[in-house]
C-alpha positions in Angstrom: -8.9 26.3 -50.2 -10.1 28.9 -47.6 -12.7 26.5 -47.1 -10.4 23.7 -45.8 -8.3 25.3 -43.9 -10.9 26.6 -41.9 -12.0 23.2 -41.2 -8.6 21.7 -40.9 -7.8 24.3 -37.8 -11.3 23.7 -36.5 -10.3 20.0 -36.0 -6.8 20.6 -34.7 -8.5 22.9 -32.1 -11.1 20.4 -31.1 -8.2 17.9 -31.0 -6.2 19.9 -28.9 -9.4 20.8 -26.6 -10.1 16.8 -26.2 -6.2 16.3 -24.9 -6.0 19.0 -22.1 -7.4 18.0 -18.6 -9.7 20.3 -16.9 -10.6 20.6 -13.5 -14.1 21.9 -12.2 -13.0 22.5 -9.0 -11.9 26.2 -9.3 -15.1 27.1 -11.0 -17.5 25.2 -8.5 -15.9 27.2 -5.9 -16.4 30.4 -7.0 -20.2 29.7 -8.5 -21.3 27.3 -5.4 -19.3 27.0 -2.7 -20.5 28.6 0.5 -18.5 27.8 3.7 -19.8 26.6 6.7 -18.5 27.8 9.8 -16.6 25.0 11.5 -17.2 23.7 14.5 -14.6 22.6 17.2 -14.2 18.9 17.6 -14.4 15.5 15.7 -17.3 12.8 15.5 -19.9 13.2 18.9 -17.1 15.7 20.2 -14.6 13.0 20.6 -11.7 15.3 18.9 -7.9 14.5 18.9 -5.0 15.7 17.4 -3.3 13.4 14.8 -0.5 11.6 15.9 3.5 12.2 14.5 3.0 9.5 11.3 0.1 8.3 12.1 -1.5 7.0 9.2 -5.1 8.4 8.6 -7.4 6.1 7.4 -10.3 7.5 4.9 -13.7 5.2 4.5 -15.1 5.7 1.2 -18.4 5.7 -0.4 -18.8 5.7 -4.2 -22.0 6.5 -5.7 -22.4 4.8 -9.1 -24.7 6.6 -11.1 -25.5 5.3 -14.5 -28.4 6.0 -17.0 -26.2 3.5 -19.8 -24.6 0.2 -19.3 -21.4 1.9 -20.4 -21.7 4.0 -17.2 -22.3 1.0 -15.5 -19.0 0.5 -14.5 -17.7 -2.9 -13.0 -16.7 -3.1 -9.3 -13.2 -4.1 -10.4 -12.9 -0.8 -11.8 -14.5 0.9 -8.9 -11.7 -1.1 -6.9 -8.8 -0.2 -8.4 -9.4 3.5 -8.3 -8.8 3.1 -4.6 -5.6 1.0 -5.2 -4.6 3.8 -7.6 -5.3 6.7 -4.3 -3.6 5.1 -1.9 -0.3 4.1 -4.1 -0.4 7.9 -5.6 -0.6 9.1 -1.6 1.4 7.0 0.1 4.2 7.4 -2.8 3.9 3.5 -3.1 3.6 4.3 -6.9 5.4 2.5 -9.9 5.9 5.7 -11.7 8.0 7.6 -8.8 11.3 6.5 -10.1 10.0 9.2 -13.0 10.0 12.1 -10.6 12.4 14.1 -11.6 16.5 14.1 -10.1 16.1 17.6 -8.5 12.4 17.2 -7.3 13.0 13.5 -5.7 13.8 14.9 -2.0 10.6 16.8 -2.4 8.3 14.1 -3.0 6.4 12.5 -0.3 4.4 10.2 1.5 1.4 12.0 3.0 0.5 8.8 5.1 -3.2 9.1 4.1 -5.0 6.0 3.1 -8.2 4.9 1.4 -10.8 2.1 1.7 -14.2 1.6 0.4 -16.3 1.6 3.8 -17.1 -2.2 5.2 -19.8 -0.3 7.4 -22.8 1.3 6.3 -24.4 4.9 8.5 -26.4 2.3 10.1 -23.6 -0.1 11.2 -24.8 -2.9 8.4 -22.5 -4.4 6.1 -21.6 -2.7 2.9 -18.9 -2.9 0.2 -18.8 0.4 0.0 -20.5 0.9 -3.4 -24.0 2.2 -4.1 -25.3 1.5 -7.3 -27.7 3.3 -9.1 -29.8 3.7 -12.4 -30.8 7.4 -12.9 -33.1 9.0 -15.8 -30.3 11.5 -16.1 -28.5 11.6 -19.0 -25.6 13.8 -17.5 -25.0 15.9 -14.3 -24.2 19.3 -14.9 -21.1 20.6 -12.0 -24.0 22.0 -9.6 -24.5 19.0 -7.5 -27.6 17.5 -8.9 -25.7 14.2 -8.6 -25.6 14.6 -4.8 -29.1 14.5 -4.2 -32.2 11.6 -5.0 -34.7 13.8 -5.9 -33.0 15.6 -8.6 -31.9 11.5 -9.8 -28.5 11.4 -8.0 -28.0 9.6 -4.7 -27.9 11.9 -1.1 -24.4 11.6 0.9 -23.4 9.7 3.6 -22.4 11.4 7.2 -19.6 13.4 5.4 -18.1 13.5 8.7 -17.1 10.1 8.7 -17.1 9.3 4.7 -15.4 10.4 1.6 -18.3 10.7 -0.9 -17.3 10.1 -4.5 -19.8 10.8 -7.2 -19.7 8.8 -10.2 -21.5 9.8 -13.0 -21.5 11.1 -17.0 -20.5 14.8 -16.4 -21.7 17.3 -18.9 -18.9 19.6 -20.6 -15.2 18.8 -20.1 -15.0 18.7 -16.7 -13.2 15.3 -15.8 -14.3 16.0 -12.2 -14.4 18.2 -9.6 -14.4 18.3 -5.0 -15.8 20.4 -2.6 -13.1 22.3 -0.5 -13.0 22.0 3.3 -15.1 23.9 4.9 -17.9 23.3 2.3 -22.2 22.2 3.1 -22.4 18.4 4.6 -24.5 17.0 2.0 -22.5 18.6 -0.8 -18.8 17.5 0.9 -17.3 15.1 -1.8 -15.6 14.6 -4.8 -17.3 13.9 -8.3 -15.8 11.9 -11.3 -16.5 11.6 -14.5 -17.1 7.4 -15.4 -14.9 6.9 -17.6 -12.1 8.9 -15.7 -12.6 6.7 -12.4 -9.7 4.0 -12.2 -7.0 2.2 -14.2 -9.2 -0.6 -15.7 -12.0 -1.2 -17.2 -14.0 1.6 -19.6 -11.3 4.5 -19.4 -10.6 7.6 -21.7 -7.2 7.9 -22.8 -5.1 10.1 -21.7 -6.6 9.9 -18.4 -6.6 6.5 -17.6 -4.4 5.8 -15.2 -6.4 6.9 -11.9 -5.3 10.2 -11.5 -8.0 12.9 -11.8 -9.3 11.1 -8.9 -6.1 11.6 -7.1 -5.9 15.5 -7.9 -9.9 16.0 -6.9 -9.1 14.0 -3.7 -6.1 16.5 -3.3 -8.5 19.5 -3.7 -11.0 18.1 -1.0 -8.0 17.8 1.5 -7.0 21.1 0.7 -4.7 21.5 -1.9 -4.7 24.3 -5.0 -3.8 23.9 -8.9 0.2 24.1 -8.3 -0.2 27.3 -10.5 -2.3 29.0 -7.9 -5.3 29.6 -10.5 -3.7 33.1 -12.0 -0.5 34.0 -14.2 2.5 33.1 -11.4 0.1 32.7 -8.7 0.9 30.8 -5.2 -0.9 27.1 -4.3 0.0 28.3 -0.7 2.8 25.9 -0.7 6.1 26.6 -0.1 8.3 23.5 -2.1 6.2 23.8 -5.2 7.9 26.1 -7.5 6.4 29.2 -9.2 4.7 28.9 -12.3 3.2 30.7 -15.2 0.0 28.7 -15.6 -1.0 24.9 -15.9 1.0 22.5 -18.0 -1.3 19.7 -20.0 -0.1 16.8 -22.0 3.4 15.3 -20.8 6.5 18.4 -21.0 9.8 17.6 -21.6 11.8 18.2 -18.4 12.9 20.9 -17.2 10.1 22.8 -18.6 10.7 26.3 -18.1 8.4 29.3 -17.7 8.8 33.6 -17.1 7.9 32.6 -13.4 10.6 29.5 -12.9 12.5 30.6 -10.0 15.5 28.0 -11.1 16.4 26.1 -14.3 14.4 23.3 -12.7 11.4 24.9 -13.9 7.7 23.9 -13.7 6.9 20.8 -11.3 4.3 19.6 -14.3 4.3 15.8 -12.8 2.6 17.2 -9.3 -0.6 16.0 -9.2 -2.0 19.4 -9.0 -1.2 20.3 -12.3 -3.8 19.4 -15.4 -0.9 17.4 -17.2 -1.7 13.6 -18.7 -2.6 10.6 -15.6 1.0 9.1 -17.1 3.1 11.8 -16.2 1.7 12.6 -12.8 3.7 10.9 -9.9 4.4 13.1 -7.0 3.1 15.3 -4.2 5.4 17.4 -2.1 6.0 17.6 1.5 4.5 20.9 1.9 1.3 19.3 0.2 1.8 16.8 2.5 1.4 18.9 5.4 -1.1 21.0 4.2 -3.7 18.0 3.7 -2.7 16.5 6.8 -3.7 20.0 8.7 -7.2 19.2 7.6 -7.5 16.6 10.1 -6.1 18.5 13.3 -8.2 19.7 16.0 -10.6 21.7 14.7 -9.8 21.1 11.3 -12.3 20.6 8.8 -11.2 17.0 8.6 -10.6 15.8 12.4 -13.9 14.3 12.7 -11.9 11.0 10.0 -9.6 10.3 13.3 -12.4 9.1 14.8 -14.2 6.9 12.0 -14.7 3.2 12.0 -15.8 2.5 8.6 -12.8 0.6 7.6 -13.4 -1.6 9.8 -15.8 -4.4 8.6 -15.9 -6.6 12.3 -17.5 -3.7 13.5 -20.5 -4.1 11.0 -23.1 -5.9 13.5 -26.2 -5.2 11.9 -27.8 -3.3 14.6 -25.9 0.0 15.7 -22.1 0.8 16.0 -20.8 0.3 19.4 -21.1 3.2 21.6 -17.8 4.8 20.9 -18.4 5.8 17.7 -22.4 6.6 17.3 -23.8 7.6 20.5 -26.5 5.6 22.6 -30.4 6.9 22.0 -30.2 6.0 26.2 -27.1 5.0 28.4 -25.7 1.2 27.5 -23.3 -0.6 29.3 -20.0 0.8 28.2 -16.1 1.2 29.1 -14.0 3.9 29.7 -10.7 4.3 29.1 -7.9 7.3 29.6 -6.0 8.9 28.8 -6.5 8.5 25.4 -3.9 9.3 23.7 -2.2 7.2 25.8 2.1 7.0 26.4 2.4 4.1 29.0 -0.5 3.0 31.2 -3.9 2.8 30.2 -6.6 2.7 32.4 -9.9 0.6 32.1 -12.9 0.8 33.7 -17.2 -0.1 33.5 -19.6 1.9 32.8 -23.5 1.7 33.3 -23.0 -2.3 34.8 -20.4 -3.5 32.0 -19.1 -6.4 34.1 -14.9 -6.8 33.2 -14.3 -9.7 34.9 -13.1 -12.4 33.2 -13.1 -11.2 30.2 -10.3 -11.1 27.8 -8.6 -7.9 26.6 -6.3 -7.7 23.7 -4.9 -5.6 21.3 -4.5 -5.3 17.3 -2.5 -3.3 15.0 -4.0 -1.3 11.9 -2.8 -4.9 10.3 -5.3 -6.6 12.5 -2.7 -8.5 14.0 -2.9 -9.4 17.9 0.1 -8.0 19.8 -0.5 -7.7 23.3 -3.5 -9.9 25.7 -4.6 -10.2 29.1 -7.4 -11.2 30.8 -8.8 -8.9 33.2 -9.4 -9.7 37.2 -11.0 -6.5 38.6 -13.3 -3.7 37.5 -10.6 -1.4 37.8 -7.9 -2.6 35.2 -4.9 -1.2 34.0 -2.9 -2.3 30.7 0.6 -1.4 30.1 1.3 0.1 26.5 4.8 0.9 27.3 6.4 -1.3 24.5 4.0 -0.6 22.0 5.4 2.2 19.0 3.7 5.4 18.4 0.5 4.6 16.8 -2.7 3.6 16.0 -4.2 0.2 17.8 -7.7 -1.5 18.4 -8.5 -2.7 22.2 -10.9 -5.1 21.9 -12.7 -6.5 25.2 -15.0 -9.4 25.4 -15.8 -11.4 22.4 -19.3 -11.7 20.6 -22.0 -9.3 21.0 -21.0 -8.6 24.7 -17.7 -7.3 23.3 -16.3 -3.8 22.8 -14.2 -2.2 20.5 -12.2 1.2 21.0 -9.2 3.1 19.0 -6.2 3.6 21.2 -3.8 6.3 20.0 -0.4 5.4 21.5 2.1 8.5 21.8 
């Protein structure tokens, strides 16, 4: 008898082990992570300040690491983890109707957006996906998987791309992100494979996209909503107190010794380690805290000025001169201010000839909304009408064409 019921509470604590989430992150900062000091500006010094609603646009790489075809994953899946991010961040989820009567006017839309890069470091073509077969069995949570000679796959210019790792993780990690402020060739988030997206070869409970959503929320910044300690503070201000992480799916409210109300724990934040099906909110003070990663000098800024998303801009040779600098000077154009709140001002550089050519402008949509063609080499453009924003200005078509983000105040 003494016999079973030492097995039968062996199983019901591997059972209850297998159902909780767990998070690397906290760990892999404390054992790894060492800070690099941060340098002023964004990409080639070309740093702004992001722009009231302006919605920040994040060019992904994921690197698909597989040693089995069951790690293989399909692109399909791939794709609808990034569906599943920018729903979960731009509150354009199904599930927020769950959120919670007296958390609702907390909840948020942090106006940050994900797509897998259309431009490759060397301005080729790319979907955004790098495939690979490694000898590896599993990655342990000390970066092998971030670099080819130890069989994972080096980053991409962190400065300008969110690098996901996907790969069999050893232990029960589900994932873990580097913290801003980390090593450039470590920056990124890693996922376990059958974690990564809501389709496909998934892991239930944790098959709805979402440990990809709380890693992302840890590379922008964010804490376990629990603050990592017995009532600690996430450094937030409108996530309430609690005594420690919440797993599975709680009843609401869910009370704890550190509630500060009878609204007790916010257990369907995305920061906390409960199921993928019962996570459906970030806050507004998370909301601000992520965003601060991309101000100036923030550890993020340098993603205002990235063109990845952008798959015209994939020409086969370089980027245009805006956003990879010129190995020697190439005709060019100016224009200023930028950020601009009426009148913009265009002019050549090194011999660009304007004349003639025709100048328009897109919305993030990549719809055209203003045109003109230009009669001098000394142009102005009024952006009077235009909202507060992000637009394109495109001028000249083909390969004697340039391309330039405008931020409109």
């Amino acid at each position: 008898m003494k016999l079973f019921i030492s097995l039968l509470l062996a199983i019901v604590f591997v059972l209850d082990v297998q159902a909780q989430r767990e998070c690397g992150t906290t760990k892999y900062t404390q054992e790894y992570f060492n800070p690099e000091v941060l340098k002023p500006g964004g990409v080639d010094g070309h740093d702004r300040d992001t722009v009231p609603n302006e919605i920040i646009s994040i060019p992904v790489v994921v690197h698909l690491l597989y040693n089995t075809s069951e790690q293989n994953i399909t692109d399909d899946q791939i794709r609808s983890q990034i569906d599943v991010l920018n729903r979960d961040f731009r509150r354009m989820n199904s599930d927020a109707a769950n959120t919670p009567l007296a958390f609702r006017s907390l909840a948020a839309d942090s106006r940050i957006m994900f797509c897998l890069a259309q431009v490759d470091p060397n301005g080729h073509p790319t979907k955004g996906i790098v495939r690979k077969f490694t000898g590896k069995n599993f990655f342990q949570s000390d970066d092998g998987m971030k670099y080819s000679a130890a069989g994972g796959d080096n980053a991409w210019d962190s400065k300008k791309y969110l690098n996901i790792w996907v790969c069999s993780l050893f232990g029960r990690s589900l994932g873990y992100a580097t913290i801003p402020g980390g090593p450039a060739v470590k920056d990124g988030v890693v996922i376990n494979y059958d974690v990564f997206g809501n389709k496909g070869f998934l892991r239930p409970p944790y098959n709805k996209g979402r440990t990809a959503t709380h890693e992302v929320g840890h590379w922008l910044g964010l804490k376990h909503i629990w603050g990592d300690s017995n009532c600690g503070t996430d450094d937030v201000d409108d996530t309430p107190g609690q005594k420690s992480y919440n797993f599975s799916c709680p009843t609401f409210p869910h009370i704890s010794s550190c509630s500060p109300n009878p609204n007790g724990d916010m257990f369907m934040n995305y920061m906390d380690f409960t199921d993928d099906v019962c996570m459906n909110m970030f806050t507004t003070g998370q909301k601000i805290k992520m965003r601060s990663a991309f101000a100036l000098n923030g550890a993020r800024n340098s993603f205002l000025n990235s063109f990845a998303c952008d798959s015209s801009l994939a020409t086969g040779g370089p980027l245009p001169v805006d956003t990879l600098p010129a190995v020697k000077p190439m005709a060019d154009v100016r224009v200023f201010p930028n950020p601009v709140q009426n009148v913009l001002n265009i002019i050549p550089v090194n011999g660009f000839e304007l004349v003639g050519k025709n100048c328009s402008i897109y919305n993030v949509q990549g719809n055209m909304i203003l045109q003109q063609i230009l009669v001098s080499n000394k142009e102005k453009m009024d952006l009077s009408t235009l909202q507060t924003g992000i637009y394109i200005l495109k001028i000249g078509n083909g390969t004697d064409k340039k391309i330039i983000k405008i931020v409109k105040l």
